[in-house]
C-alpha positions as CSV (number, residue, x, y, z in Angstrom):
1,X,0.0,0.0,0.0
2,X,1.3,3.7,-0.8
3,X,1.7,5.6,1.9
4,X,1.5,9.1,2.1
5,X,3.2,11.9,3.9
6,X,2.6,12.1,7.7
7,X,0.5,14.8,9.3
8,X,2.0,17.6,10.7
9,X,4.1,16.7,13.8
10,X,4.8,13.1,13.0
11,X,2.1,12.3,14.7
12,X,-1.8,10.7,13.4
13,X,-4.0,13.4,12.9
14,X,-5.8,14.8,15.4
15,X,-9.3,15.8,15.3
16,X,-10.3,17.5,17.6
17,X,-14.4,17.1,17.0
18,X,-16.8,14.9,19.4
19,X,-19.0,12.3,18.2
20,X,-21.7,10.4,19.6
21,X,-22.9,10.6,23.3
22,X,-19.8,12.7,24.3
23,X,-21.4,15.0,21.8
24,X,-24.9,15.2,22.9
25,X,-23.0,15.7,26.6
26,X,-21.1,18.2,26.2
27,X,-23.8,20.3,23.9
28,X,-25.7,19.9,27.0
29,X,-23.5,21.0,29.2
30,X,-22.6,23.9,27.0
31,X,-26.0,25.6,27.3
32,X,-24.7,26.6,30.8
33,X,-21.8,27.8,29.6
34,X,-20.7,31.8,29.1
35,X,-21.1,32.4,25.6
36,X,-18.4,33.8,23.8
37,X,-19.3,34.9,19.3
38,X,-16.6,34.2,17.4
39,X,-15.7,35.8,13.7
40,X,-15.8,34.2,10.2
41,X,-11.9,33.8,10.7
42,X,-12.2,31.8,13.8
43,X,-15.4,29.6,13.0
44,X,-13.6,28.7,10.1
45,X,-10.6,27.9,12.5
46,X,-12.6,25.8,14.6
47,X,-13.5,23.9,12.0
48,X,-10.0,23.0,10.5
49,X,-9.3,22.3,14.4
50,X,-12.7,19.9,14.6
51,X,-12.0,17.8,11.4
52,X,-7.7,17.5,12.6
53,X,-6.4,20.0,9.2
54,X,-4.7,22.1,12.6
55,X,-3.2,18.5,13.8
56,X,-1.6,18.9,16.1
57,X,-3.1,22.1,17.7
58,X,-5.3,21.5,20.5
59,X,-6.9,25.0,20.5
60,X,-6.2,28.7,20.5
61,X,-2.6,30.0,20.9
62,X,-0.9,31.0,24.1
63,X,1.2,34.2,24.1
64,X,4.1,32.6,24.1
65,X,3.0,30.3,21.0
66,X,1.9,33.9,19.6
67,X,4.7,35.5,19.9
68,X,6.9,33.0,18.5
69,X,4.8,32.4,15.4
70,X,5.1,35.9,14.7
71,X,8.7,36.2,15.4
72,X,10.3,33.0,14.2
73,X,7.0,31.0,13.0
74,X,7.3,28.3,15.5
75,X,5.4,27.7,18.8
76,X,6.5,27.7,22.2
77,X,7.2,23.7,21.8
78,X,9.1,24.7,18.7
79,X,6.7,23.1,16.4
80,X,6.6,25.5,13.0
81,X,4.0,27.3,12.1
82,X,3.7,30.2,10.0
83,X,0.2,32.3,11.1
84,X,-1.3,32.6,14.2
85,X,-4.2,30.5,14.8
86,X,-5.9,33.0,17.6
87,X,-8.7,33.7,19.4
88,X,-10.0,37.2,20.6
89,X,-13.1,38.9,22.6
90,X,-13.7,42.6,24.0
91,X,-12.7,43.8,26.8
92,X,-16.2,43.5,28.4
93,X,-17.0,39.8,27.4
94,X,-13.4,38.8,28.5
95,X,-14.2,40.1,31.9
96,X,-17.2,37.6,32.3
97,X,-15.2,34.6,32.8
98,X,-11.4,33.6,34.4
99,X,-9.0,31.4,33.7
100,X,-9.6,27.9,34.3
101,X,-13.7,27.8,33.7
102,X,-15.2,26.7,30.1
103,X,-16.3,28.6,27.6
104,X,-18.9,28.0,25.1
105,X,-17.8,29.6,21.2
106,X,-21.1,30.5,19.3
107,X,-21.5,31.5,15.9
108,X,-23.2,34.7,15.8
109,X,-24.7,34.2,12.6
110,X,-26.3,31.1,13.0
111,X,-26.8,31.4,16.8
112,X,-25.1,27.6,17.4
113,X,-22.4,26.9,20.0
114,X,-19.2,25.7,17.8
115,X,-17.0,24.6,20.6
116,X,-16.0,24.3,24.4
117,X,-13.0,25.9,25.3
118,X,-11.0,25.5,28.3
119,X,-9.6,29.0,29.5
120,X,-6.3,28.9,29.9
121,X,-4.6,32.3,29.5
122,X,-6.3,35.7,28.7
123,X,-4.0,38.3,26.8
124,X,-3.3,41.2,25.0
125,X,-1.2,41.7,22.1
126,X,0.3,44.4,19.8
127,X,-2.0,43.9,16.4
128,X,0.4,46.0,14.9
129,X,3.5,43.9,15.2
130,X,1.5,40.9,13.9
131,X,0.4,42.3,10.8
132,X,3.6,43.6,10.3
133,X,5.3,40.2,10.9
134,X,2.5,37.9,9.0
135,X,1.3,40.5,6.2
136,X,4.4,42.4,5.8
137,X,2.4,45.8,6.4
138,X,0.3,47.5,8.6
139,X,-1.9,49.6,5.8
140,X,-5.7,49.4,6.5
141,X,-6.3,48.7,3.0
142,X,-5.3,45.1,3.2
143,X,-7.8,42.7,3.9
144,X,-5.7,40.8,6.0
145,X,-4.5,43.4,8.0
146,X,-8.1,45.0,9.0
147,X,-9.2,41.7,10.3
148,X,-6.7,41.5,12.9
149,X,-6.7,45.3,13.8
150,X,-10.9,44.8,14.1
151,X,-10.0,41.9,16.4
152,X,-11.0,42.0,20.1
153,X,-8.8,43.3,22.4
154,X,-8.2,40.3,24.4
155,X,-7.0,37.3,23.0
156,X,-7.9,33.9,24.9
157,X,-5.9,30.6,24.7
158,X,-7.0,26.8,25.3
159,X,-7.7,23.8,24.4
160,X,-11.3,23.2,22.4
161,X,-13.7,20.3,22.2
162,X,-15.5,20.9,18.6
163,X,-19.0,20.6,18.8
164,X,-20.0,21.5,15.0
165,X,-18.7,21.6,11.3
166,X,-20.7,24.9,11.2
167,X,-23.3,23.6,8.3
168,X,-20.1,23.1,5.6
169,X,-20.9,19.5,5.2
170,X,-25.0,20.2,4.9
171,X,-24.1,23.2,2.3
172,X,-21.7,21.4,0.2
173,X,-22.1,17.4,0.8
174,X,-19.4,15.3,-0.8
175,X,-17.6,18.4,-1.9
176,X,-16.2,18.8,1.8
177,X,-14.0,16.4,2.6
178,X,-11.9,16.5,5.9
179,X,-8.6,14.9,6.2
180,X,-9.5,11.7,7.0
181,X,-11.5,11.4,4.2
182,X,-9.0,12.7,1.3
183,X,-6.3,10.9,2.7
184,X,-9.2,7.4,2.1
185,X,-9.5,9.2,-1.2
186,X,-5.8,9.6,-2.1
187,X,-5.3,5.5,-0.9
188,X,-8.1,4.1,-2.6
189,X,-7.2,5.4,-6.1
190,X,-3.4,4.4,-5.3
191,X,-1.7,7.5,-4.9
192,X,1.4,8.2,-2.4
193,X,2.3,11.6,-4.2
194,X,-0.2,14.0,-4.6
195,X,0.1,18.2,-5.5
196,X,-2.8,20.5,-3.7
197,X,-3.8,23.2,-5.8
198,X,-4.9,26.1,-3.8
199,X,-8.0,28.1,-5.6
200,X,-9.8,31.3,-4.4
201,X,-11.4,31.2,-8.3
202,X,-12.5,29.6,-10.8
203,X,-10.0,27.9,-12.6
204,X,-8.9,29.4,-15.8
205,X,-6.5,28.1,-18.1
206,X,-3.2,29.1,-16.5
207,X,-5.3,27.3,-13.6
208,X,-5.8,24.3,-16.0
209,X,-1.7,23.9,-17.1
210,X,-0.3,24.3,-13.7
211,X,-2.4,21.2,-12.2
212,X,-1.5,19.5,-15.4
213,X,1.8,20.0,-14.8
214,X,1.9,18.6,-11.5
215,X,0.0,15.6,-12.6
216,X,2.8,14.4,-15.0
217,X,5.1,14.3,-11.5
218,X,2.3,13.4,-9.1
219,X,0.2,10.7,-9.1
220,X,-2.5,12.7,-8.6
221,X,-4.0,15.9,-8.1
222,X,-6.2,17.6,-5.1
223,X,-7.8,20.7,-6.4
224,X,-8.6,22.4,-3.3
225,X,-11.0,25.2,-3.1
226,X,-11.5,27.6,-0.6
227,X,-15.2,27.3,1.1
228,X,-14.6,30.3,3.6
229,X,-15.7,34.0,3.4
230,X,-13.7,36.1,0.7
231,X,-13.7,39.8,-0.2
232,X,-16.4,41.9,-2.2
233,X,-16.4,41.0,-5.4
234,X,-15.1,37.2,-5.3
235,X,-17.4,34.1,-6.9
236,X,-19.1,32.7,-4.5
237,X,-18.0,29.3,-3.6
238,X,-20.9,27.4,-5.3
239,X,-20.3,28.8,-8.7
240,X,-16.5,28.2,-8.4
241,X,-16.8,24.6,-7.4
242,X,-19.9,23.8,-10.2
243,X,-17.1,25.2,-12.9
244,X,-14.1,23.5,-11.3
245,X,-16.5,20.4,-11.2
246,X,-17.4,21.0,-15.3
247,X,-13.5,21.4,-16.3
248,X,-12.7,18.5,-14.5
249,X,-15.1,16.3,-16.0
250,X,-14.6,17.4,-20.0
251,X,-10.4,17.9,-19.9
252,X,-9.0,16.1,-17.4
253,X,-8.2,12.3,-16.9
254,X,-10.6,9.9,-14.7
255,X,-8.8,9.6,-11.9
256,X,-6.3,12.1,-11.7
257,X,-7.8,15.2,-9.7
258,X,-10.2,14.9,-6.7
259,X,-12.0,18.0,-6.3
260,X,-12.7,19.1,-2.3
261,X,-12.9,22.2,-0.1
262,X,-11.6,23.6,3.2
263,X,-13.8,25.8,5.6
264,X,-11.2,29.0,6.0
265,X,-11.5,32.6,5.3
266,X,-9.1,34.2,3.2
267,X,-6.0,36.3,5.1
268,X,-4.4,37.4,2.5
269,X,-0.8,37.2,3.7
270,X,1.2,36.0,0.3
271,X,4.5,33.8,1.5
272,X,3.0,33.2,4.9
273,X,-0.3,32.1,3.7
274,X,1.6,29.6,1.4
275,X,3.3,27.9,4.2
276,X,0.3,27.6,5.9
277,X,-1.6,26.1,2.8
278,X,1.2,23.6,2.6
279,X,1.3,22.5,6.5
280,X,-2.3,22.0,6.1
281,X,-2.6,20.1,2.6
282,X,-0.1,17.9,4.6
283,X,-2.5,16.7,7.1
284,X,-4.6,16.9,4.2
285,X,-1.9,14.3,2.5
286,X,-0.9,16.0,0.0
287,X,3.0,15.8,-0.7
288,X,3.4,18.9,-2.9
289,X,1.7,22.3,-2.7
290,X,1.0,24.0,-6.6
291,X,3.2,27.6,-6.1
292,X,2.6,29.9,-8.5
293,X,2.1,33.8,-9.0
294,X,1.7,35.9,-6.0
295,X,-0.1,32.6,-4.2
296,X,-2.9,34.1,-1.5
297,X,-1.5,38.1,-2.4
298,X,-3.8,40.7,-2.9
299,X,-2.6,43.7,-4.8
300,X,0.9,44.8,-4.8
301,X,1.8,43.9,-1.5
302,X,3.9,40.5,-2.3
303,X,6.5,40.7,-5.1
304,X,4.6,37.7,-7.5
305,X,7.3,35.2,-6.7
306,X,7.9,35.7,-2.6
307,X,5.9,32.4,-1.8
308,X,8.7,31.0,-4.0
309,X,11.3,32.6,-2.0
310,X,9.7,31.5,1.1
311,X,9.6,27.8,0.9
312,X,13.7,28.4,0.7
313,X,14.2,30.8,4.4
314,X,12.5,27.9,6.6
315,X,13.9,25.1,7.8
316,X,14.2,22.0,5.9
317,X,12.4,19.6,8.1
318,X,9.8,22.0,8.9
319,X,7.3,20.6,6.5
320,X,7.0,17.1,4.3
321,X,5.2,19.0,1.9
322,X,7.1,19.9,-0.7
323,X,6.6,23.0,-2.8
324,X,6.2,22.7,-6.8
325,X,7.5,26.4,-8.1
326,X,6.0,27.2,-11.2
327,X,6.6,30.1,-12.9
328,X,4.2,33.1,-14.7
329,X,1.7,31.1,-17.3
330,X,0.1,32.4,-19.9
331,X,-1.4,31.8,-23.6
332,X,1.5,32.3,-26.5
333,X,0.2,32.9,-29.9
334,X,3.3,32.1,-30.9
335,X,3.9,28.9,-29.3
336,X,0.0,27.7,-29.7
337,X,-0.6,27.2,-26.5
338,X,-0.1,27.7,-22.5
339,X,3.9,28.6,-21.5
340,X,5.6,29.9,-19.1
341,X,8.7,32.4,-18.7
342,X,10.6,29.6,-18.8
343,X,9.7,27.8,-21.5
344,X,8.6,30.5,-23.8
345,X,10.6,32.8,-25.7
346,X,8.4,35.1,-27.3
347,X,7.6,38.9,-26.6
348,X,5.0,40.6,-24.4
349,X,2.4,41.3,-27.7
350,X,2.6,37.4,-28.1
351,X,1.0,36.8,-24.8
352,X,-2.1,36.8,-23.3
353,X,-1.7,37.3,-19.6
354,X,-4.3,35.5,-17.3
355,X,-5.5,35.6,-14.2
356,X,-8.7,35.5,-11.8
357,X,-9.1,39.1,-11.2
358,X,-8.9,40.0,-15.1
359,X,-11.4,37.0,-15.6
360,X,-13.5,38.6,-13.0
361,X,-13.7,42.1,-14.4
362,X,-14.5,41.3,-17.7
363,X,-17.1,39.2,-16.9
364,X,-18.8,41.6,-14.4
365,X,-18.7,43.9,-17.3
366,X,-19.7,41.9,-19.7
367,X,-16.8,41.9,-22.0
368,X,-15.9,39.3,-24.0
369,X,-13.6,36.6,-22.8
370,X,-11.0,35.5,-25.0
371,X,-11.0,31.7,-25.6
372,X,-7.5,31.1,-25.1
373,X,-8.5,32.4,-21.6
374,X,-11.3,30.1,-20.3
375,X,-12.8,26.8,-21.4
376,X,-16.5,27.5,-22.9
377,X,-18.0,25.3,-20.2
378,X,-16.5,27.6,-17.1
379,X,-17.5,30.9,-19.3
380,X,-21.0,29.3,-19.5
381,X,-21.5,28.9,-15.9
382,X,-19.7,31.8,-15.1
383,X,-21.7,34.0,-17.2
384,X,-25.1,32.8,-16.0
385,X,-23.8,33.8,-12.6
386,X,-22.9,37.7,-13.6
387,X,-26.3,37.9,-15.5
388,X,-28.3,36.6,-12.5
389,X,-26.8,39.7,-10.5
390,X,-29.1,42.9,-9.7
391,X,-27.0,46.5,-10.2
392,X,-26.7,46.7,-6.5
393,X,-25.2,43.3,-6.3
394,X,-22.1,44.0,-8.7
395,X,-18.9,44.9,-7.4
396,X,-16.4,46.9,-9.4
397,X,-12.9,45.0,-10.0
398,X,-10.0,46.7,-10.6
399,X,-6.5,45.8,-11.7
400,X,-4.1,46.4,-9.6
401,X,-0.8,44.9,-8.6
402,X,0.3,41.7,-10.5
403,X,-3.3,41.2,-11.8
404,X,-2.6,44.7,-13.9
405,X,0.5,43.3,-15.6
């Protein structure tokens, strides 16, 4: 039997969610319980905690665990990790508990109680320092960076017993698929390498060559979308997936890519976000992590290779998974078909330049795609989406950054 790359830590993975009459218990019990809302971020966080893509976090980071990521991107136990994975309240709610007593985590939203948490340490910390470490600036305008500065001001730490997938596995079905299950997935088709491919949007072209690239080194392929809250203006995940789904069915091999999502929001933070995508897709079991242009950037705030560069300043047993670099892709009129810098040595005119944000635009304008940009199928699904949308439901994209190249 194949086997694939350990979870994070060397360990088994580590899920951290309840089943059964320990379950029903402890949603009892947490009725009682001080009740603490969480944000989008940290649902989603709980989640990936629940289903074991954190393994082997057992909850919310200390100060110490904070301070470190930030610093050197390892915990207090020296175990790497490239973000904090936090958890924060106001002053006043903060003040309704101690250390040492349970806390129930509730989604807001929904009104359900995601978690219990054990209280271990209740701090404050310097937002500023953290988006400066993590998202290499402090400017408002990132997406990344307002989260954290909108945080509470008290951060709490401990250990969580998940109660709740927050709805993800009612919305989507088979589509979300926790580690356990892709790692089945992975062993019952035979594979021991596999390449995750990270996606925001839907997949393009460019989108369409890199995981065919990695599929003539991997066995296989896990294209991996993001299920989480993104920012105005993004394709909501059910239209993403239903395209993904389409592409994969008409111009890929059976049995090359398994198609799944992942319950986080967005951060934004470029190289740091990378390493992150890769120590999850390892628990995950994915042996290789799809880099290419300005992975998880927004704007011009990452140069378009940093989470390249990235993968080569940490240590070299800090992860299994393995990055696969892969340079700017585009279509070549020349050539007759997708390149890259590398391969292609034809001028700027020769090229059409792709990527989700230009897709985006001239859709929600209603300019024509080229079809050396998309497959018909995605445009067709894609389309029907941007007609269905009212005036005051259209968000303007604009070029900037890489995306403007």
């Amino acid at each position: 039997m194949p086997k694939l790359v350990n979870p994070h830590g060397g360990g088994n993975l580590k899920p951290l969610l309840l089943q059964g009459q320990e379950l029903a218990e402890a949603r009892k019990r947490a009725q009682s319980l001080v009740k603490i809302p969480v944000s989008s971020r940290e649902k989603g966080d709980l989640i990936m905690l629940g289903i074991g893509g954190f393994t082997p976090l057992e909850g919310f980071m200390t100060h110490a665990d904070w301070e470190g990521v930030c610093d050197g991107m390892k915990m207090a136990n020296g175990l790497f990790w490239p973000i904090p994975i936090t958890l924060s309240a106001s002053k006043e709610s903060a003040a309704t508990f101690h250390t040492g007593h349970d806390i129930a985590l509730v989604d807001p939203d929904a009104g359900e109680i995601l978690a219990i948490m054990k209280v271990t340490e209740k701090y404050s910390i310097n937002k500023a320092h953290e988006c400066a470490m993590v998202f290499r600036t402090t400017d408002l305008e990132h997406p990344g960076v307002k989260m954290v500065m909108e945080q509470g001001e008290v951060n709490i730490a401990g250990p969580v017993k998940v109660l709740s997938q927050g709805g993800f596995p009612e919305k989507y079905g088979a589509l979300y698929m926790t580690p356990a299950q892709t790692r089945a997935a992975f062993e019952t088709n035979g594979w021991s390498s596999v390449a995750a491919f990270q996606t925001r949007n839907p997949m393009h072209r460019s989108h369409e060559y890199l995981a065919k690239v990695a599929i003539e080194t991997c066995d296989g392929v896990l294209v991996h979308s993001l299920l989480g809250n993104l920012k105005p203006g993004d394709i909501p995940a059910e239209v993403r997936t239903r395209a993904i789904g389409e592409l994969i069915e008409k111009y890929f091999v059976k049995k090359t890519v398994v198609q799944s999502g992942y319950p986080l929001d967005m951060r934004y933070a470029g190289p740091r976000e990378a390493l992150l995508h890769a120590l999850f897709r390892q628990n995950y079991g994915c042996s290789h992590q799809i880099v290419g242009r300005d992975h998880a950037g927004v704007g011009s705030y990452y140069g378009p290779f940093d989470a390249h560069k990235i993968f080569d300043e940490i240590p070299k047993d800090a992860l299994e998974t393995r990055p696969l670099k892969i340079d700017w892709t585009f279509w070549c009129y020349s050539c007759g078909g997708m390149a890259s810098d590398r391969t292609c040595p034809h001028k700027a005119e020769d090229r059409l330049l792709l990527s989700g944000t230009k897709l985006r635009k001239m859709l929600s304008e209603g300019t024509a795609v080229p079809a050396e940009f998309s497959r018909p199928e995605v445009l067709d699904i894609l389309s029907e989406y941007y007609g269905s949308l009212q005036a005051h439901e259209r968000v303007e994209v604009k070029l900037a950054g890489h995306s403007a190249r």
